[in-house]
C-alpha positions in Angstrom: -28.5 -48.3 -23.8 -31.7 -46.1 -22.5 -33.3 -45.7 -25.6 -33.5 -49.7 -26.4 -34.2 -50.8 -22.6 -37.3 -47.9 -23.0 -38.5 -49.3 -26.1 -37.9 -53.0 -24.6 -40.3 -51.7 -21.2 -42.9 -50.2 -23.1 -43.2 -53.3 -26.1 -45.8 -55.5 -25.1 -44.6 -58.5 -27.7 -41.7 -58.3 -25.1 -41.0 -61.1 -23.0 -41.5 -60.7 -19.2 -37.8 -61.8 -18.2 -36.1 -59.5 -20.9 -38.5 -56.3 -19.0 -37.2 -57.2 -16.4 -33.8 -57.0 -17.6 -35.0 -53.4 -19.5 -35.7 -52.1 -16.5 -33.0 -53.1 -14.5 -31.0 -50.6 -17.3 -33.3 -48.0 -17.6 -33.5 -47.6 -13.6 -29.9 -47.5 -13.2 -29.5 -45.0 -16.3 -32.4 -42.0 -15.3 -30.9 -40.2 -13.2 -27.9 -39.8 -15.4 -29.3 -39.6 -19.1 -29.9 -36.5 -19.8 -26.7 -35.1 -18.3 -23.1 -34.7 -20.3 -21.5 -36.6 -17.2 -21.9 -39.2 -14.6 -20.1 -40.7 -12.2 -18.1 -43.6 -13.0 -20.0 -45.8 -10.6 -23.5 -45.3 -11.8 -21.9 -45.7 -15.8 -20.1 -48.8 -14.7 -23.6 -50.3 -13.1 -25.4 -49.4 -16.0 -23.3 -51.3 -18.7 -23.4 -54.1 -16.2 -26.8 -54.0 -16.3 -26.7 -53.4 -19.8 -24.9 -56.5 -20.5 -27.3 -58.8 -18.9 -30.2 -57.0 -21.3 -28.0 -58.4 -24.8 -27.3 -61.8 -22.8 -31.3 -62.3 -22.1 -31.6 -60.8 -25.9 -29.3 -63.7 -27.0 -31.5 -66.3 -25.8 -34.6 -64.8 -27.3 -32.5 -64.8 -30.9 -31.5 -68.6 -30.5 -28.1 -68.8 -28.2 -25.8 -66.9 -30.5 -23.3 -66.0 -27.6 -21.4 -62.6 -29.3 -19.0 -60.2 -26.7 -21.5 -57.2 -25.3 -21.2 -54.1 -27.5 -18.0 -52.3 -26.7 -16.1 -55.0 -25.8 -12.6 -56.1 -27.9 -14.1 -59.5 -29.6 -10.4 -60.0 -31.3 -10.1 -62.3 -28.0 -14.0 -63.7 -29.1 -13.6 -67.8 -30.2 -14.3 -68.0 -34.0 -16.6 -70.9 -35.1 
């Protein structure tokens, strides 16, 4: 999650809206990402913030709504 919001924040072909969604994960990850734990709090804001970074991605690749990574997508709708 830190690596890709980094590389989102420093690419300049990026969009302004989907930095601003980059940054929002890499702010609520720094304190933590170097360590072999975190609290359950600041993990649990950080996928939050995480999935609004592949929701703005989705609009940038057309609309194709797919589950966040991690998440079950047996429960997804097939099309």
């Amino acid at each position: 999650m830190y690596i890709l919001a980094a590389e989102i924040v420093s690419s300049e072909a990026a969009p302004g809206d989907l930095k601003r969604a980059a940054r929002r994960v890499a702010r609520a990850l720094e304190d933590v990402v170097d360590k072999p734990i975190a609290e359950a709090l600041v993990l649990a804001r950080a996928r939050a913030r995480f999935s609004e970074l592949v929701a703005a991605l989705g609009e940038i690749e057309g609309g194709a709504k797919r589950p966040p990574p991690g998440r079950d997508n047996r429960t997804a709708r097939r099309r």
